[in-house]
C-alpha positions in Angstrom: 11.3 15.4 37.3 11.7 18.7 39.1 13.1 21.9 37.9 16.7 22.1 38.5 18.1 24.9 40.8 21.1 26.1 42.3 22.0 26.6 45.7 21.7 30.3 45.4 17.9 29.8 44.3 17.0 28.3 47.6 18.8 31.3 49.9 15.5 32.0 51.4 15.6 28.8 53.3 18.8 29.4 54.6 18.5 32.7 56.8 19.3 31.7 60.0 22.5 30.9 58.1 23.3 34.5 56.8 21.7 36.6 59.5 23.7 38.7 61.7 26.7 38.3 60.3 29.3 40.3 58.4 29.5 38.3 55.1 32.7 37.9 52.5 31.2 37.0 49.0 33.8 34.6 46.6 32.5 34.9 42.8 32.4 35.5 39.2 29.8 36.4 36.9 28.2 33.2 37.2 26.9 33.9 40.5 23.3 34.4 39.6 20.1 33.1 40.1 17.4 31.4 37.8 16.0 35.5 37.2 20.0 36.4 36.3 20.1 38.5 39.6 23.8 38.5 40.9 24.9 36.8 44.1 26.5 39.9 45.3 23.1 41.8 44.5 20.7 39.1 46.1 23.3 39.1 49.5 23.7 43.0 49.6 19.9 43.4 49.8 19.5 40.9 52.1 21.9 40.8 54.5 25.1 42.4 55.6 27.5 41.7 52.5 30.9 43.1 54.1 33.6 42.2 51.3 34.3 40.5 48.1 37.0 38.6 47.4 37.9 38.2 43.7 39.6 35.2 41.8 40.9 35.1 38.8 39.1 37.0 35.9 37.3 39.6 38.8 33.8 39.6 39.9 32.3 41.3 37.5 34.1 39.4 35.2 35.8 42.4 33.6 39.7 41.3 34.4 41.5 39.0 31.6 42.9 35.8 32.0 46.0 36.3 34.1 45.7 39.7 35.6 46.7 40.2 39.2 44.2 42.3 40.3 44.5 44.7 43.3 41.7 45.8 46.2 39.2 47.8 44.9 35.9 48.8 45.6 32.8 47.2 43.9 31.2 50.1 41.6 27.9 48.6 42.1 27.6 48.0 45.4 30.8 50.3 47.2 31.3 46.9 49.2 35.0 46.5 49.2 36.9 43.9 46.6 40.2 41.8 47.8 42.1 39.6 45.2 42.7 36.0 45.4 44.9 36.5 42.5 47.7 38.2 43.5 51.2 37.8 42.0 52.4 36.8 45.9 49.7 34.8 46.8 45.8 33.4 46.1 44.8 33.2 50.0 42.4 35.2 52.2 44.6 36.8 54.6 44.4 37.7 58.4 43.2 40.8 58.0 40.5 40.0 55.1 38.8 37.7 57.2 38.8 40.1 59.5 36.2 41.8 58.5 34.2 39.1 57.7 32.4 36.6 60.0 31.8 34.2 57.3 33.1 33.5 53.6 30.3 32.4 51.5 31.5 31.0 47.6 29.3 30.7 44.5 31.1 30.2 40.9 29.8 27.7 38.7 32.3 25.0 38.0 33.1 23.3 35.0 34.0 19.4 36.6 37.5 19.3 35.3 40.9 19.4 37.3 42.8 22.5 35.7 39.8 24.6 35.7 41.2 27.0 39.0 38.1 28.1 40.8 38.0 25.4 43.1 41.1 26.0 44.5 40.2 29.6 45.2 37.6 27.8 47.0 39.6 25.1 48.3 42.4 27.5 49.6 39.4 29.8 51.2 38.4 26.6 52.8 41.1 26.2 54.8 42.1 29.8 55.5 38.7 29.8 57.4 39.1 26.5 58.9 42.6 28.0 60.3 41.2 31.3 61.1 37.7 29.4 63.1 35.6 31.2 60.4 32.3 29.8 58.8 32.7 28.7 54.5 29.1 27.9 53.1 29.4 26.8 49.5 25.9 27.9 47.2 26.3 24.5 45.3 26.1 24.2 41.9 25.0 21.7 39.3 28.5 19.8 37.7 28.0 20.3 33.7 29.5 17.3 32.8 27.5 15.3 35.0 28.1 13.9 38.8 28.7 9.8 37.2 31.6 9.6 35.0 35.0 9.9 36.2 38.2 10.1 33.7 42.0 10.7 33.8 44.7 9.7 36.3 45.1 11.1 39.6 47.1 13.7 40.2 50.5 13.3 41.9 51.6 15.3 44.7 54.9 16.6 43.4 52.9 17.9 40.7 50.8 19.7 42.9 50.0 24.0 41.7 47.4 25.9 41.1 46.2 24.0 37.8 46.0 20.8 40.7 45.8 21.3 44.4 44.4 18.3 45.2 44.3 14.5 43.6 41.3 14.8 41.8 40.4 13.2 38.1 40.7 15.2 35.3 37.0 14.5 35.3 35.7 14.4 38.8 31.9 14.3 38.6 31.1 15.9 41.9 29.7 19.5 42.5 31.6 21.8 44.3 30.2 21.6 47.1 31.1 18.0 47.1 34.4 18.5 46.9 34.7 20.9 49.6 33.3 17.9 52.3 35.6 15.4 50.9 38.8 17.5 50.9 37.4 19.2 54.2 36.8 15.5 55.7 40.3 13.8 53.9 42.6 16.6 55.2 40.9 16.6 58.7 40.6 20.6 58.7 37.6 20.9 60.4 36.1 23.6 58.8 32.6 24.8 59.6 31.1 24.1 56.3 27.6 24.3 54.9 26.3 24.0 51.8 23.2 25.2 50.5 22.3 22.5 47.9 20.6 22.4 44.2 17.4 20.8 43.6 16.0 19.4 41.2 19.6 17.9 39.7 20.1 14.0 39.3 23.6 12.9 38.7 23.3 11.4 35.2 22.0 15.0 33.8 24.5 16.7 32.1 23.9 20.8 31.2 21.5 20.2 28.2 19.2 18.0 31.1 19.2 20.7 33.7 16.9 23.6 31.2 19.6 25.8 32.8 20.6 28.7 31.0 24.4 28.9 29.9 26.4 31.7 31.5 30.5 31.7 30.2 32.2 30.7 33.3 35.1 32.3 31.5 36.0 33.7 28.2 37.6 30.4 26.9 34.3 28.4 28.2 31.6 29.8 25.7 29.7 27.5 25.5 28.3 23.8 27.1 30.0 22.3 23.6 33.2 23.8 24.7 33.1 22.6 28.4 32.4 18.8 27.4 35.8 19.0 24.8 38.0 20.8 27.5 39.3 17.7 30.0 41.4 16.5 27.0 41.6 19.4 24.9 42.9 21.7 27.6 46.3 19.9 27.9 47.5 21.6 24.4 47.6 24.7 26.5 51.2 22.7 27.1 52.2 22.3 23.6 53.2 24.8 20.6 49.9 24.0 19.1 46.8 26.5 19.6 44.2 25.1 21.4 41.7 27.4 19.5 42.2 30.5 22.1 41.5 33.9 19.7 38.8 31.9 17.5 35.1 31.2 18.6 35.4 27.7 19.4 38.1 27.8 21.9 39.1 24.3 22.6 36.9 22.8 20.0 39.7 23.4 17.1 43.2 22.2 17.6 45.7 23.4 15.5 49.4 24.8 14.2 50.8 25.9 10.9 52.8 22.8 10.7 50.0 20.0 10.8 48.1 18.6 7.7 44.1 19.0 8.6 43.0 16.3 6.2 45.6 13.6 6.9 45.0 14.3 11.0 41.4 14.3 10.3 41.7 10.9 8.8 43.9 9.1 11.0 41.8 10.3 14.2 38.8 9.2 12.7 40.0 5.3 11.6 40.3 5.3 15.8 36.8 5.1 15.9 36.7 6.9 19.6 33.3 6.8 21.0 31.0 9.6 20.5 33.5 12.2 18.2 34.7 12.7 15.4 37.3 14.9 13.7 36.8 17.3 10.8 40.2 19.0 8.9 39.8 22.6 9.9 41.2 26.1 9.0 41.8 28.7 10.9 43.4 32.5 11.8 43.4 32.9 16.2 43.2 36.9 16.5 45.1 36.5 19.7 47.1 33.8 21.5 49.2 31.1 19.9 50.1 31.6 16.0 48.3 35.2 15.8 47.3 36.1 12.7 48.5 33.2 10.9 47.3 29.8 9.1 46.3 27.2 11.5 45.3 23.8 10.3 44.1 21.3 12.2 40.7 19.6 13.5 37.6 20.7 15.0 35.8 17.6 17.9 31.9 17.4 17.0 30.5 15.5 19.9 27.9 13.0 18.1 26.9 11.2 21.5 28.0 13.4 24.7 27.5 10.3 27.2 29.7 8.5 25.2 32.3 10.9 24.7 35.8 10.4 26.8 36.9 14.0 26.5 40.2 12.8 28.4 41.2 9.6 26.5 40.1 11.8 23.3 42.4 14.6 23.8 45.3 12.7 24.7 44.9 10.1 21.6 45.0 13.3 19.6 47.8 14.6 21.5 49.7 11.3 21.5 49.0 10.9 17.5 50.9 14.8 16.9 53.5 14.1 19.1 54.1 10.4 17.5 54.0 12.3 13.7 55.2 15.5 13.4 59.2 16.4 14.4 57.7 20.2 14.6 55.2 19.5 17.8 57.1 20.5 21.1 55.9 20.7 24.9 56.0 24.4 25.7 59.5 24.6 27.8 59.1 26.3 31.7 58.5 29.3 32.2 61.5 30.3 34.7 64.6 28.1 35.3 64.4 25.2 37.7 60.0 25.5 37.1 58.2 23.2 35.9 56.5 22.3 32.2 52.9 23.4 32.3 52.0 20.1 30.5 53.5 18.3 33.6 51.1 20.5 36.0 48.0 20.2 33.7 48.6 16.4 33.4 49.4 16.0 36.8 52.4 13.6 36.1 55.1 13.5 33.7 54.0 10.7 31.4 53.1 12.9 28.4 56.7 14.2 27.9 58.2 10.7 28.5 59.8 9.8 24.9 57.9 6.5 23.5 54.7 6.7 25.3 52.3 3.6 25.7 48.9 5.3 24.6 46.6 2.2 25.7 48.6 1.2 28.4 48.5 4.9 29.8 45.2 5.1 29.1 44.4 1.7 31.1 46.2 3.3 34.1 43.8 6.0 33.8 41.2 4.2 34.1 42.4 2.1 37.4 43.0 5.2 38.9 39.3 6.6 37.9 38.0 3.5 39.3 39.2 4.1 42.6 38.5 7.5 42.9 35.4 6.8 41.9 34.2 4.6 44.5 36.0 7.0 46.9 34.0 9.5 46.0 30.4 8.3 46.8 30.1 8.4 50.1 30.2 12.3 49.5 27.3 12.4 46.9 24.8 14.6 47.9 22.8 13.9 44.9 
């Protein structure tokens, strides 16, 4: 077995690609190479790196969760930063692309649904298909693995920026995968490369790859905390703290309210595959219930290809929501909007009053199914 690489490893081969023309860089701090050299570093040097374009967080990383982030220019390099997370909108527009020839995009991905990156890619995608500008994609390896697919699909009323497109929760496909399927499924033509890793198999999950972990975001520290997040992310729609202002984000669900040892229990006579749940305490220095008592329970991942992170997190969910009066949905923001469960689940079935957790769950997995065998004809890998 080969060493694994990313796409931006294997730039070298791809020249007659970059040369010539008056690049516009989409990334984070992930974008590095196997020597940690940045993206924007390796492009600047190399060719003619004529803009960045910043998502969510900034691409240095040095923007918090949330901020809407104004044009700039890049300390490091003087090259010019543009936000894709403005309060009016997270597109490229006319005159960004502009002055760029080509929009190249490398952030590493986490494989789940909510996670927005890949709709700042997805969105870029189409502005340059619209505009008759090139989109290369420096692939990278999916953490979670490019086999197993969870979670329903997501409806099209329920369409944001948690869900642009019906994907999985789970997807198992690189990014650059998804940009050729939703390039080919929404006929926009794009002119679309992508510079592809080697070395990766689809059943190798992060601890297979001898990759080094880089946080794709603050609340991603670690691989542990990427494999919990399909299911565990959707508390970020209830009153209970999904274990943001602790350090294992994700990983520990809790609220003043619950009873850690009698949660513990009754998760664990499940039996889910691959987890089980131990009664936690804990004090978030930020976020939900600051400063106060949280109990709750913390997933340890005993066998991580046989862990359902989906179906996990919403038994847990389900099993709150079914015993304690106390747990509500978080309500919408503004009049008339939305609940953010509804956008992270992609449906409304999680608010819906007497909820069927195995026949949900069996719903889940006929829509997996198909999208599975959609998918495969855009494997690369």
């Amino acid at each position: 077995m080969g060493k694994v690489s990313n796409g931006v490893d294997h730039i070298g081969q791809y020249t007659h690609l970059f040369k010539g023309k008056r690049l516009g860089l989409i990334t984070v701090p992930t974008g590095l190479n196997r020597e940690f050299v940045s993206t924007i570093d390796i492009l600047n040097e190399r060719f003619h790196l004529a803009a960045l374009f910043s998502p969510e967080h900034g691409v240095r990383g040095d923007q918090g969760a949330g901020a809407v982030i104004d044009s700039y220019l890049d300390p490091m390099t003087g090259v010019p930063v543009h936000s894709l997370y403005r309060k009016d909108s997270k597109r490229l527009t006319a005159q960004m692309l502009d002055e760029v020839d080509m929009v190249v995009y490398d952030i590493q991905d986490v494989g789940t649904r909510y996670y927005t990156f890949i709709y700042t890619m997805l969105n870029a995608l189409e502005d340059c298909a619209s505009a008759g500008k090139e989109f290369v994609v420096l692939d990278r390896i999916n953490p979670l693995g490019g086999v197993t697919v969870e979670g329903n699909l997501l409806k099209p009323e329920y369409k944001s920026f948690l869900g642009g497109y019906p994907l999985t929760m789970r997807y198992g496909l690189t990014a650059g995968e998804i940009a050729c399927l939703v390039n080919d499924r929404m006929n926009w033509r794009a002119n679309l490369n992508i510079v592809r890793c080697q070395g990766w198999e689809r059943t190798m999950q992060f601890p297979d790859t001898g990759l080094h972990w880089i946080m794709p975001s603050m609340g991603i520290p670690r691989f542990d905390t990427a494999l919990v997040y399909p299911g565990t992310c959707l508390f970020e729609g209830t009153n209970l703290s999904e274990g943001r202002g602790t350090t294992a984000p994700f990983e520990m669900i809790g609220a003043p309210f619950l009873d850690a040892e009698k949660l513990a229990r009754e998760m664990n006579r499940k039996e889910l595959p691959g987890v089980v749940f131990r009664p936690v305490y804990f004090r978030p220095s930020f976020s939900k219930f600051q400063g106060e008592l949280c109990r709750g329970v913390q997933l340890h991942v005993l066998d991580r290809r046989l862990f359902r992170p989906v179906e996990t997190g919403v038994e847990l969910l389900l099993t709150v929501k079914r015993n304690y009066e106390e747990f509500a949905f978080l309500p919408p923001v503004k009049e008339g909007s939305r609940h953010f469960i509804d956008l992270l689940a992609g449906d409304r079935m999680l608010r819906e009053p007497d909820v069927d957790v195995s026949g949900l769950l069996e719903r889940f997995r006929d829509e997996s199914r198909t999208f599975a065998v959609m998918k495969e004809q855009y494997h690369m890998y």
